[in-house]
C-alpha positions in Angstrom: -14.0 30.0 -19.0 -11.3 27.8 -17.9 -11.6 23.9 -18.1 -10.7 22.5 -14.5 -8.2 19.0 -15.5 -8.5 16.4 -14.4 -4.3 16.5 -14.3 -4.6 19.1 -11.4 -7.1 16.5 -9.0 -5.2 13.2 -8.8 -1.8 12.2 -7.5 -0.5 11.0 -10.7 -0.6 14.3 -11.9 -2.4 13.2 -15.7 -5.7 13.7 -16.8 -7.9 15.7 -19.6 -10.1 18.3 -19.2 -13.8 17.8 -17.2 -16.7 18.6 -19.4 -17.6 20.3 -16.0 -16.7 20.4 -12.6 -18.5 20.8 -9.2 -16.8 21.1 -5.7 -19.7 19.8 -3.0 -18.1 20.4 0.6 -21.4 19.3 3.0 -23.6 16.0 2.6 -26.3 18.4 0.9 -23.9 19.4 -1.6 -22.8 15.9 -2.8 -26.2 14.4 -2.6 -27.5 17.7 -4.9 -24.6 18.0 -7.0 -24.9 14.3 -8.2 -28.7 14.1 -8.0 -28.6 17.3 -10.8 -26.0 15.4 -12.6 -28.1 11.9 -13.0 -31.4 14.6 -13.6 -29.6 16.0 -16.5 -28.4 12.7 -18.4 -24.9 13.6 -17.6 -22.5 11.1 -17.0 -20.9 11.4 -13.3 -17.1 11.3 -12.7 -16.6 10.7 -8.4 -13.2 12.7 -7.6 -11.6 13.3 -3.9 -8.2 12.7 -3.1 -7.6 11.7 -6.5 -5.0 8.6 -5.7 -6.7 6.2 -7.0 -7.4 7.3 -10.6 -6.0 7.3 -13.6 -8.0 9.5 -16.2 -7.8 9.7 -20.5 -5.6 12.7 -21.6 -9.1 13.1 -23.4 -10.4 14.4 -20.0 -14.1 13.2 -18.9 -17.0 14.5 -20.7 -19.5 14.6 -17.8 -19.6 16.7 -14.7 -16.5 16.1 -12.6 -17.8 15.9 -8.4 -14.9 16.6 -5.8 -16.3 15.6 -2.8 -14.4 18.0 0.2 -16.7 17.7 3.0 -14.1 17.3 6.2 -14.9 16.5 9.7 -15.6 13.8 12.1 -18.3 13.2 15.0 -17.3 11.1 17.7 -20.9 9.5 18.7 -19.6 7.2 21.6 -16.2 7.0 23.7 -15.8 4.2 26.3 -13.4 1.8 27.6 -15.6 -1.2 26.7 -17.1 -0.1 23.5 -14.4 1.8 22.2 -14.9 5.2 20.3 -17.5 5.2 17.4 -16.3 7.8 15.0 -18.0 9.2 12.1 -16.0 10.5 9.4 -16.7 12.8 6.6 -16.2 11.5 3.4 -13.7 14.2 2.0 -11.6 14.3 5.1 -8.0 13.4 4.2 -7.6 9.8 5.2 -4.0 10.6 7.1 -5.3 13.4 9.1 -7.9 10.8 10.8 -5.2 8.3 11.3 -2.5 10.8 12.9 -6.0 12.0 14.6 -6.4 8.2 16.1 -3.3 7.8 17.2 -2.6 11.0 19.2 -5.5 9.7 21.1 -5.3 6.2 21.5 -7.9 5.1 18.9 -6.6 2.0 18.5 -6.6 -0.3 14.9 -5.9 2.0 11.7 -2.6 2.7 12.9 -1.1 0.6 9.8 -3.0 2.5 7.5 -0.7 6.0 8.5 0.4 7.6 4.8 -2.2 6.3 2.6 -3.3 9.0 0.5 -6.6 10.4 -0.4 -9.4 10.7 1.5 -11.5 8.8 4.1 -14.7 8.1 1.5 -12.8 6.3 -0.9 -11.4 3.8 1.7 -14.4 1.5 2.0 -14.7 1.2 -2.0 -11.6 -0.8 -2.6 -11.5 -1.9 1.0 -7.6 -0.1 1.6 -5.2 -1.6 3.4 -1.6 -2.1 3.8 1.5 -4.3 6.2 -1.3 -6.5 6.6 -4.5 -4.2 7.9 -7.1 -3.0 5.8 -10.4 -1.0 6.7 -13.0 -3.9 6.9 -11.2 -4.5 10.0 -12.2 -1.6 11.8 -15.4 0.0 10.1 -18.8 -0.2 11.4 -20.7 1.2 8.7 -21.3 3.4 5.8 -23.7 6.1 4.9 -24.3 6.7 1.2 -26.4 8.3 -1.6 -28.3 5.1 -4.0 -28.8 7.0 -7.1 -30.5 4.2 -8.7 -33.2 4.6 -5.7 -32.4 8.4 -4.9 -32.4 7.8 -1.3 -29.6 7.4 1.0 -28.6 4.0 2.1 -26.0 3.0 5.0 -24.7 -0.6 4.8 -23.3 -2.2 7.5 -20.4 -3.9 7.5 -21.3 -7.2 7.1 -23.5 -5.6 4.0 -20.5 -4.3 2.5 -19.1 -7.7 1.1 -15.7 -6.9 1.7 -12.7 -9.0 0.0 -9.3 -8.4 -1.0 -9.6 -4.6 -2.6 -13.2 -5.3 -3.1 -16.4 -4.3 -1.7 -20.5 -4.1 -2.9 -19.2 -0.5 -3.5 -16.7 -1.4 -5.8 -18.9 -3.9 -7.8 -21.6 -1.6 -7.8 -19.3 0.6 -9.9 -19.1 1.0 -13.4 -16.1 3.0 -15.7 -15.7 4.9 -12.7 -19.2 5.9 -11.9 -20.3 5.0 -8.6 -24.3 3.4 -7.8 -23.5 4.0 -4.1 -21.8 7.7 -3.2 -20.3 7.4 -0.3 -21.4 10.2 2.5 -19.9 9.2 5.7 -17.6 6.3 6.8 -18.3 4.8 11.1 -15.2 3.2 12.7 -15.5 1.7 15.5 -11.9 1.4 17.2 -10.6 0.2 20.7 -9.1 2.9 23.1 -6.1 1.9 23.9 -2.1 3.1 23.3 -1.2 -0.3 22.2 -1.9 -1.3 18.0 -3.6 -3.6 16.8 -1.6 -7.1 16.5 0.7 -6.9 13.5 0.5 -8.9 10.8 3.2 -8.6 8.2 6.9 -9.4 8.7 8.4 -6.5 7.8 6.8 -4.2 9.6 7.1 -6.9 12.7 11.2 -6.7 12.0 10.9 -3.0 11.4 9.2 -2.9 15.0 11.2 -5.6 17.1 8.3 -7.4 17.6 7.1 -11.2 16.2 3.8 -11.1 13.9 1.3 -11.2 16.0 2.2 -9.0 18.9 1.2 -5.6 19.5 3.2 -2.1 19.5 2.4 0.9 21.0 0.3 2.5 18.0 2.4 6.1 17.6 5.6 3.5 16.8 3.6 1.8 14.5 2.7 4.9 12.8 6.0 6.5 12.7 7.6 2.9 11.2 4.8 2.8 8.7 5.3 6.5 7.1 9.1 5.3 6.9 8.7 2.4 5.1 6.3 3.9 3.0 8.5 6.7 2.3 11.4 4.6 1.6 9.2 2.9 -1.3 7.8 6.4 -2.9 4.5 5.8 -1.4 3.7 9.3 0.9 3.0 12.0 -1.6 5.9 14.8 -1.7 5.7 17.3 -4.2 9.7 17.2 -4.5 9.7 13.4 -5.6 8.6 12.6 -8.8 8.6 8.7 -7.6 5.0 9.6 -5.6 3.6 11.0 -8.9 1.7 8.1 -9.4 -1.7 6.3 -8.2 0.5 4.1 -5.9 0.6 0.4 -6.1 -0.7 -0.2 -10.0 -1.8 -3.8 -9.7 -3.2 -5.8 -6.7 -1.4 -9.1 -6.0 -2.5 -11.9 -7.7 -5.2 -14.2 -6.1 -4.3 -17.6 -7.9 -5.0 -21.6 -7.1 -2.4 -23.2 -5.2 -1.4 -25.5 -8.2 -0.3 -22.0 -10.0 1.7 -21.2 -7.4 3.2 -24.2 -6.9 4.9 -23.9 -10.5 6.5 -20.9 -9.2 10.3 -20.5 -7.6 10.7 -21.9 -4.4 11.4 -17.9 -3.1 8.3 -16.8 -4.9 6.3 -14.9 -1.9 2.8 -16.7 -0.8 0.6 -15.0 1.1 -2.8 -17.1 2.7 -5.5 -15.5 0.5 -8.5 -15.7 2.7 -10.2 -18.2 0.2 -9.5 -22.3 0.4 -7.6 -23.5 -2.3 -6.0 -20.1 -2.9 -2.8 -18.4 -2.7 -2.0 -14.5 -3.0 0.8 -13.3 -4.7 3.4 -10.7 -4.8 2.9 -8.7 -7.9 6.0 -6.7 -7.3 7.9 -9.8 -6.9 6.5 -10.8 -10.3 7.2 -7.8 -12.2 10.8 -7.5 -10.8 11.4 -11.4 -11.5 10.0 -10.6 -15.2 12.5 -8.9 -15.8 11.1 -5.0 -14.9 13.4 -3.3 -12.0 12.7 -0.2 -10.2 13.2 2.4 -13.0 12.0 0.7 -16.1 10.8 3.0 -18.6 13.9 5.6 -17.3 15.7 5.7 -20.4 14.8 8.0 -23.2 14.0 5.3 -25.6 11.6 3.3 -23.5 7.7 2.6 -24.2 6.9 6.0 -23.2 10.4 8.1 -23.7 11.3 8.3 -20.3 8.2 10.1 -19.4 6.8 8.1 -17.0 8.5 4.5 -15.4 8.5 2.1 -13.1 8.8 4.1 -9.6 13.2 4.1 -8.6 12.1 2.8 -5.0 9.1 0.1 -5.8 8.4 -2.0 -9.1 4.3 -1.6 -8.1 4.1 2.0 -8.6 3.6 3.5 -12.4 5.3 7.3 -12.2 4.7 10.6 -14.2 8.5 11.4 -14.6 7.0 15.3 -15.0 5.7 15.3 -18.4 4.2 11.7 -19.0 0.7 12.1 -20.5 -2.0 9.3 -19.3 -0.9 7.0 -22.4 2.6 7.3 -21.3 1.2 5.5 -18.1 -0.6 3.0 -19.7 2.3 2.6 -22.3 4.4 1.3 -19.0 1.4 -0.5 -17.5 1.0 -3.0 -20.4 4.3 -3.7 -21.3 4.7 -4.6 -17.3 1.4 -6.4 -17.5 2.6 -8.7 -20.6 6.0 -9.5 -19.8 4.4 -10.8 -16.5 1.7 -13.0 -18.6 4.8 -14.1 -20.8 7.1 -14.8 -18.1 4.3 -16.8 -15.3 1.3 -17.3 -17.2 -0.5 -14.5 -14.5 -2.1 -11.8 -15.5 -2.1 -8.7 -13.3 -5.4 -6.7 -12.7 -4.8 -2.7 -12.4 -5.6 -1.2 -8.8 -6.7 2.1 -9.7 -10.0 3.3 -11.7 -9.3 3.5 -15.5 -11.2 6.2 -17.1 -11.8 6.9 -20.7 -8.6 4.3 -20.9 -8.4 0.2 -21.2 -4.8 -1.6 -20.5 
């Protein structure tokens, strides 16, 4: 029998075999398919779109779960309330976006390209030119398997931050307490978007931060920028071949910010006393441009670099193995620390690998 790899279930196109591998495609299915798991002692690897992690070229000893259930419900629609909709965890994150906007569900318009699917979004709390999911969902339904009994947080229970959630913390080397089942937005009807909040989309859009646009605009000027920076999954472009952006942006205190250049980006970080970062900014000013790791000679050969379009992205050139990736990853990481004194903290799960 034929190992599944891992290398054939994640964007970045890297990964070892799985010691074994289920595919659960209804609520039943996931709930049983991990329950068994946990029964038998085996450890539990949580796989759906695969963009968000980067796995050992030693594979993962344990069972493997791709969750694939698809499908929404739309529970409530009205022009006061707006539409309650109540997504399947598998269901491809873009498809529910393009979904929203061709009929004016307003809010996750800003979210158009991300890849992977809708389960995965509350975890890390995704977001992107300045939305992310907190804003707009209502609540989420998932499996406890410390309890063995489903549990649905609301959002306020969630603990969302800045790629953070209880979902996230509850998580451990890539094992999840809480599976999520289902994810409920609850999004305005409307053809405008929600106000926008980052400057180059504003530019992009003709609009100041802070106005609205008519959402399918949005959309289409989101999935352009994104493309421009290697960031919407196409087979042909080995610059999407990774787990997109590598490292979150630095949350630091305001003094460490203040010791950096004048044209240093500074985002408000939500917390007093705080400033967030541009980690991009950082790794290009350290000295790492689009392309490092290109040439043959480089920390990993040339097999994987820096992505040509955007210094966040770590890229599987088409041979680069899952050390090659983390070969590029710490030498980014510590000319970063060398250059500022910050240390960047990798985006995507780790398994079976440290940095």
């Amino acid at each position: 029998m034929t190992s599944t790899l891992l290398s054939a279930l994640t964007t970045s196109a890297v990964g070892g075999p799985a010691g074994k591998y289920v595919e659960a495609r209804t609520e039943a299915e996931i709930i049983n398919a991990v329950s068994s798991a946990d029964a038998a002692g085996e450890q539990v690897l949580i796989v759906s779109g695969g963009s968000n992690l980067l796995v050992s070229d030693d594979g993962f000893p344990g069972t493997v779960i791709r969750i694939a259930s698809e499908g929404f419900t739309v529970n409530a629609e009205d022009s006061c309330g707006g539409v309650a909709v109540v997504v399947q965890a598998g269901h491809n994150w873009d498809k529910l976006v393009e979904h929203a906007v061709l009929h004016a569900w307003s809010g996750i318009e800003a979210l158009s390209g991300i890849p992977g699917s809708t389960g995965a979004t509350p975890v890390q709390n995704v977001g992107a030119y300045g939305a992310d999911v907190s804003q707009t969902i209502a609540a989420v339904r998932t499996w406890d398997r410390e309890r063995n009994a489903v549990q649905t947080f609301t959002n306020s229970e969630l603990k969302f931050g800045y790629r953070d959630s209880i979902l996230k913390q509850a998580t451990v080397n890539g094992s999840p307490r809480y599976v999520v089942l289902t994810v409920e937005f609850q999004l305005p009807l409307g053809r405008m978007s929600a106000p926008i909040r980052y400057a180059e989309l504003a530019r992009a859009l003709g609009v100041e931060v802070g106005q609205r646009a008519y959402a399918n605009d949005v959309r289409r000027e989101v999935l352009r920028l994104r493309a421009s920076k290697g960031m919407v999954w196409d087979a042909a472009d080995r610059d999407t071949y990774s787990t997109g952006s590598f490292f979150t942006n630095p949350i630091v205190a305001a003094d460490v910010a203040d010791k950096l250049p004048e044209n240093a980006p500074r985002y408000p970080a939500g917390q007093d006393g705080m400033v967030k970062l541009s980690a991009a900014w950082l790794i290009d000013q350290a000295g790492f441009g689009k392309g490092f790791g290109l040439e043959d000679g480089g920390v990993a050969g040339g097999r994987a670099s820096l992505s040509t379009k955007h210094t966040l992205a770590i890229t599987n050139r088409g041979s680069a193995s899952a050390a090659d990736m983390v070969a590029v990853a710490r030498e980014v990481r510590a000319g970063v620390e060398r250059h500022f004194g910050i240390s960047l903290h990798p985006e995507p799960l780790l398994i079976g690998l440290e940095l």
